[in-house]
C-alpha positions in Angstrom: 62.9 -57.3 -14.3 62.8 -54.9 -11.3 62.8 -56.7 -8.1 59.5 -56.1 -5.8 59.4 -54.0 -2.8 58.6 -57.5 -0.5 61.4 -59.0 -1.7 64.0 -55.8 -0.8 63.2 -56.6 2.5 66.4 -58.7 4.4 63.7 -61.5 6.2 67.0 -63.1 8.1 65.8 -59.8 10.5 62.6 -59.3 10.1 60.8 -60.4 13.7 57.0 -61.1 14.3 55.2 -58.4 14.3 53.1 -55.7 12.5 55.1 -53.5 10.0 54.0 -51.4 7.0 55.0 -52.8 3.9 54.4 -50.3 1.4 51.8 -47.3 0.6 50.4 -47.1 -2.7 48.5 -44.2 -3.0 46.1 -44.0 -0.5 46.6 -47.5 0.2 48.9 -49.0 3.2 50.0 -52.6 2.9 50.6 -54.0 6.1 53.2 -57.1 6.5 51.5 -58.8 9.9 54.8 -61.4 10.3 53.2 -64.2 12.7 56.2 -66.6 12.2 59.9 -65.4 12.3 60.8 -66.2 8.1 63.3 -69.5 7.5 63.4 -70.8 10.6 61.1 -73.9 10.1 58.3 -73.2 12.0 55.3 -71.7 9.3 52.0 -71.9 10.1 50.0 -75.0 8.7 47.8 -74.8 5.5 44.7 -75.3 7.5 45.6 -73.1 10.4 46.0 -70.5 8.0 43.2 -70.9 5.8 40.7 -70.5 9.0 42.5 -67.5 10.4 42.3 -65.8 6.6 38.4 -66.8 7.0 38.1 -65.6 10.7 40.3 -62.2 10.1 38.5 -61.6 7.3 34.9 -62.3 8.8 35.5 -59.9 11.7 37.9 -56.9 9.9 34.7 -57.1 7.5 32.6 -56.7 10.0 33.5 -54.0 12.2 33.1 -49.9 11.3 36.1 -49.8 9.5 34.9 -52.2 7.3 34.5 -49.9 3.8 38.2 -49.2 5.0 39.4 -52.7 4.6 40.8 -53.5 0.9 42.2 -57.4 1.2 43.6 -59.7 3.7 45.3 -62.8 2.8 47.7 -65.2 3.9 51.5 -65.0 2.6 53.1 -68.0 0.5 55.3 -67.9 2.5 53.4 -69.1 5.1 54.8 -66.8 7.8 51.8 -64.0 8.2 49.0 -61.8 6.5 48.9 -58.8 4.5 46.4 -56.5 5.5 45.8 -53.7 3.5 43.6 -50.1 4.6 42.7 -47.3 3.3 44.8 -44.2 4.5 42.4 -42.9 6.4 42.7 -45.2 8.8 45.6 -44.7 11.5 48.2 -46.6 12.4 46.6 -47.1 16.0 43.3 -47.6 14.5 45.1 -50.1 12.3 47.1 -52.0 15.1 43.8 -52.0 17.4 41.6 -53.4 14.8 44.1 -56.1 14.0 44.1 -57.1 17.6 40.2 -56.8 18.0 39.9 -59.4 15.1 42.9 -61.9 16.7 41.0 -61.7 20.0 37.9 -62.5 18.1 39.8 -65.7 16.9 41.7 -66.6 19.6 38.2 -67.2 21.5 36.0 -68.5 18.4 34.3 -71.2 18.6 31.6 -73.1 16.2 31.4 -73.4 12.6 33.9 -71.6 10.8 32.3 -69.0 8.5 32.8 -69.3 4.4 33.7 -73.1 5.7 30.6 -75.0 3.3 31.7 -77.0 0.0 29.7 -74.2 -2.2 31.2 -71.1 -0.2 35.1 -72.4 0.0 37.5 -73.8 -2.8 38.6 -75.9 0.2 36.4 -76.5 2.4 37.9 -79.4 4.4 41.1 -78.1 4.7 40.7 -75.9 8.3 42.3 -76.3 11.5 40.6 -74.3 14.1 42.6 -75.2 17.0 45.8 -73.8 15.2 44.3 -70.9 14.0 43.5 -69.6 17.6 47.0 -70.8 18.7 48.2 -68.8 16.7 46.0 -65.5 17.3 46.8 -66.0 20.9 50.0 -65.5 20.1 50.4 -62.9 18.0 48.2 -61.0 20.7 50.9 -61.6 23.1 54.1 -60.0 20.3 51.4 -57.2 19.6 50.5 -56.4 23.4 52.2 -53.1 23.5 53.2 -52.5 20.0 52.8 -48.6 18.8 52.7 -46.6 15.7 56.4 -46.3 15.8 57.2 -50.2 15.9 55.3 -50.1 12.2 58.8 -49.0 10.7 60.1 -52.1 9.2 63.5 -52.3 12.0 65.5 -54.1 9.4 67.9 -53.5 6.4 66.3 -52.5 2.6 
């Protein structure tokens, strides 16, 4: 079988950040790496089933919303894909993905989708984690550009 584009990637380089994985027509996958790959430390099942619920409350939420296509978690259990619609920028793209980690990072109450008839897991969520780790991914992405969306590693 023909290997996948993910998996051409050399992840012993890959940093956190906010890369573009791939564009598929007039969609662009974007590889939001909150966890440096194979070094242990991955985020926890319940921190990163309430960030996939918050991220995808707010991003659904905002004026790009018809723009937004899917976000969820990686197996992996390093990051997010995010995927847009080509009409939105790469700057609209970074800023929207900080708007919705600030909007986690300070969230607090009942976590949206989080009811037994609304979620296939409902009491799996870990709130505290999930802002930990928003607020630090909105530190990595402080100053990131449009140019830094260039995967910086080997294919």
């Amino acid at each position: 079988m023909k290997k996948i584009a993910s998996f051409t990637v050399d992840h012993d380089k890959l940093e956190k950040g906010m890369y573009i994985s791939r564009v598929d027509g007039d969609v662009v996958t974007y590889d939001i790496r909150m966890k440096k790959p194979n070094m242990g430390d991955y985020l926890t099942n319940g921190a990163l089933h309430t960030f996939e619920h918050l991220f995808a409350t707010y991003a659904r939420n905002t004026e790009l919303s018809p723009q937004v296509i899917y976000i969820g978690p990686m197996g992996c259990r390093t990051g997010f894909y995010f995927l847009l619609r080509d009409s939105v920028s790469g700057g609209q793209a970074i800023q929207l993905v900080k708007e919705c980690f600030r909007f986690i990072a300070a969230f607090e109450g009942k976590i949206p989708g989080s009811e037994r008839k609304e979620c296939g897991n409902y009491q799996e969520h870990d709130l505290p984690g999930a802002r930990a780790a928003a607020q630090d991914m909105l530190d990595v992405l402080a100053h990131w550009t449009e140019e830094k969306l260039q995967y910086e590693t080997n294919r």
